[in-house]
C-alpha positions as CSV (number, residue, x, y, z in Angstrom):
1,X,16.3,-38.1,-31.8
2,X,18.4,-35.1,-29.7
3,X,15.1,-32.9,-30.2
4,X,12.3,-35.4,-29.7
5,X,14.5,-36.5,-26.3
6,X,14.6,-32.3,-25.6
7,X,11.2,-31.7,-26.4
8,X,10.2,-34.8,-24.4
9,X,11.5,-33.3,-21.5
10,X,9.9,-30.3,-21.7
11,X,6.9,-31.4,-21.5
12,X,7.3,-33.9,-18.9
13,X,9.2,-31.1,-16.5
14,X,7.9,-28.0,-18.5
15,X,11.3,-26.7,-18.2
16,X,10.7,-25.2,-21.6
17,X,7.7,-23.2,-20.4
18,X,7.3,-19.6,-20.9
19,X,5.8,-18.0,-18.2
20,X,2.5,-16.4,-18.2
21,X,1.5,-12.6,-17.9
22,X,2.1,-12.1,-13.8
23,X,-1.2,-11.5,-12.3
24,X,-2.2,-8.8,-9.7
25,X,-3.8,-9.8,-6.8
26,X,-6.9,-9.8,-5.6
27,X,-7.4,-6.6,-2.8
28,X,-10.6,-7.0,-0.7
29,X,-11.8,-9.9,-2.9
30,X,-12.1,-8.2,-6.3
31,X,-9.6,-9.2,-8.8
32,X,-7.3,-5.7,-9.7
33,X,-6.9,-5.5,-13.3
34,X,-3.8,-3.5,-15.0
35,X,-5.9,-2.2,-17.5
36,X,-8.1,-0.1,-14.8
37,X,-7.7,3.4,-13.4
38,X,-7.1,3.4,-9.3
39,X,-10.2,4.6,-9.2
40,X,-12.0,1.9,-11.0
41,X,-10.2,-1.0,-9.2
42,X,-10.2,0.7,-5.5
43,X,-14.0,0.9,-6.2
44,X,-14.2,-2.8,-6.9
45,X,-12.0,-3.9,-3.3
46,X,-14.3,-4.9,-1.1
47,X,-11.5,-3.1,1.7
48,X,-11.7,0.8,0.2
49,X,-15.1,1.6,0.5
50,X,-13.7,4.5,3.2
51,X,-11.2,5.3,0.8
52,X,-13.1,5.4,-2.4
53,X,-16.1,7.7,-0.5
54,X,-12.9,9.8,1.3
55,X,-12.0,10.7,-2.4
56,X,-15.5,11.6,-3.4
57,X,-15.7,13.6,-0.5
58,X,-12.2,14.9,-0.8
59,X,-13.3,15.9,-4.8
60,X,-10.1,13.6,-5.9
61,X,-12.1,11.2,-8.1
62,X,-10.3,12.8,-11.4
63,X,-6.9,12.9,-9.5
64,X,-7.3,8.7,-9.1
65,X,-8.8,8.7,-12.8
66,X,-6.6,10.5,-14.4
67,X,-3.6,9.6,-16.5
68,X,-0.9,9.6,-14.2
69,X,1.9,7.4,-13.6
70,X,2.0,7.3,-9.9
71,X,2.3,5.2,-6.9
72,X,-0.2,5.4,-4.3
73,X,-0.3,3.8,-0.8
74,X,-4.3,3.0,0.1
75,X,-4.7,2.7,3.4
76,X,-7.8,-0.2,4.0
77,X,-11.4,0.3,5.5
78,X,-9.2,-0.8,9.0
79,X,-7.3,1.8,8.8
80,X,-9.9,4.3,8.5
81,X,-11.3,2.7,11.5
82,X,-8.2,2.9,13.3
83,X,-8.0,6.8,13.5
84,X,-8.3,8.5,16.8
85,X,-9.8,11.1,14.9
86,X,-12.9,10.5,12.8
87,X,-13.6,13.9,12.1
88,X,-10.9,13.4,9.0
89,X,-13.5,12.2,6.9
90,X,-15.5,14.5,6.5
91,X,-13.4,17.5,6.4
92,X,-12.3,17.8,2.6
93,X,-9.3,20.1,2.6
94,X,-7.6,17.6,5.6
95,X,-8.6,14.8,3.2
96,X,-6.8,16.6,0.3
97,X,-3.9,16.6,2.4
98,X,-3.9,13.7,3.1
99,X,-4.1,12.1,-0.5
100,X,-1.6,14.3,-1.7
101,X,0.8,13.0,0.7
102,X,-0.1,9.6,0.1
103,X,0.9,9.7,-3.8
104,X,4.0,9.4,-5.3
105,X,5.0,10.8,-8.7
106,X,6.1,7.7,-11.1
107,X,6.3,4.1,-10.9
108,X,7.9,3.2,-7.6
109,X,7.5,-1.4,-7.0
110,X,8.2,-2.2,-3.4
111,X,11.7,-4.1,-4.9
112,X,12.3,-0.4,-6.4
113,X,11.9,1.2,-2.5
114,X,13.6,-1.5,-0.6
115,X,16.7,-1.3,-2.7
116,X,16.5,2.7,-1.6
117,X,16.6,1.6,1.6
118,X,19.3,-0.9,1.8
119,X,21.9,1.4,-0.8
120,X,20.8,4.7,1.8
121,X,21.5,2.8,4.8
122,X,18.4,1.9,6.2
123,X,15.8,4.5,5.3
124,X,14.5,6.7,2.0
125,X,12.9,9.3,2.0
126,X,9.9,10.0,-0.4
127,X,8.8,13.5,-2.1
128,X,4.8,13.3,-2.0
129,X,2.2,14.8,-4.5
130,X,1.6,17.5,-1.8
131,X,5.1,18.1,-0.6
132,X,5.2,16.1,2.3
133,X,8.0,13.8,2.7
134,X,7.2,9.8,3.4
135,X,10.1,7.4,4.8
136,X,10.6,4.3,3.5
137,X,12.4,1.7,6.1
138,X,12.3,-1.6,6.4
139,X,11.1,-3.6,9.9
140,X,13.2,-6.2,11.8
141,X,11.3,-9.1,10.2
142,X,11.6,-7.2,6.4
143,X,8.2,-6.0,6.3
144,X,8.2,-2.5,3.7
145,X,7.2,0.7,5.9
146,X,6.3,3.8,5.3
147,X,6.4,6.5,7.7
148,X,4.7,10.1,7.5
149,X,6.0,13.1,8.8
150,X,4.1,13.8,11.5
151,X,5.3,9.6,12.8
152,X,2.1,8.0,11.7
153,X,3.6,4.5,10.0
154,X,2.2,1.5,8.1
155,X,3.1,-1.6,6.5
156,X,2.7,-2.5,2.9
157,X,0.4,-5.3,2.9
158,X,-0.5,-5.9,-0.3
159,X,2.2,-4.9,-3.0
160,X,2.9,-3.8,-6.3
161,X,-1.3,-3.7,-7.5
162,X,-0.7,-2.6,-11.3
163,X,-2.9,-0.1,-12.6
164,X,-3.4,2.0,-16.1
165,X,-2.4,5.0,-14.0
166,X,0.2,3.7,-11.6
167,X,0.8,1.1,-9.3
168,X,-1.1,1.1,-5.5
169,X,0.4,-0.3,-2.4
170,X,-2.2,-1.5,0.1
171,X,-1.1,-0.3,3.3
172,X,-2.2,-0.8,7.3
173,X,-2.5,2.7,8.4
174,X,-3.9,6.1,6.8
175,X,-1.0,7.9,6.5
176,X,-1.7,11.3,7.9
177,X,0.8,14.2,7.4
178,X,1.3,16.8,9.6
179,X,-1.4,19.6,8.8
């Protein structure tokens, strides 16, 4: 009776519930699967097509194909459109740059980089796939950003997309380094 009474209110509460496989989110209205390169699932977001042709035009396609783990922070067709200087996009070694400092070596979740911040007192500083450093902070109402060094800064918007190769942060701004 104790296990038809336990059972009984699992069901009626599921209390007893596993939970399911967590999900990415959808980025620019394409659903990003785990099992997909950055490449593959940046292509599919209906808010990278700058980024995706940046990449082609910046030769990177293998660099987001390839085996990885690490953590990149994709600026959004916005951001793109933001820049005061448009010539970035078609100049391939800037673009270079530019991807190289927006990629992270490893696995790094936004709970991962606000921890940093907290336990180093407000800020962390990131080493980039091309040597230029990013800062991690957090804003006044908790938002996750992350600055360049030459002071260009963005918010995470999207978090913690799960890739085969790494894990992308969707971000607000095109984080340009100093070159």
């Amino acid at each position: 009776m104790k296990l038809f009474l336990t059972l009984t209110a699992c069901a009626l509460l599921g209390a007893c519930a596993t939970p399911g496989p967590v999900q990415n989110p959808q980025v620019g209205g394409a659903q990003m699967y785990p099992s997909k390169t950055m490449m593959a699932n940046l292509s599919a977001s209906g808010d990278h097509d700058k980024l995706v042709e940046a990449v082609k035009t910046a030769g990177l396609v293998g660099d987001l194909a390839g085996k990885g783990p690490f953590t990149l922070f994709a600026p959004t067709d916005a951001a793109f459109d933001a820049l005061p200087d448009t010539s970035l996009l078609g100049d391939k070694p800037r673009l270079q740059k530019v991807f190289d400092c927006s990629m992270v070596t490893g696995l790094t979740s936004v709970e991962q980089l606000q921890k940093l911040v907290v336990d180093h007192g407000g800020s962390y500083r990131l080493d980039t796939m091309g040597g230029c450093p990013l800062t991690a902070s957090l804003s006044a109402n908790g938002d996750l950003l992350i600055t360049s060094d030459s002071g260009v800064q963005a918010r995470i918007t999207t978090p913690d997309v799960k890739q085969e190769n790494g894990v992308v942060h969707v971000v607000d701004a095109v984080l340009v380094p100093k070159i």
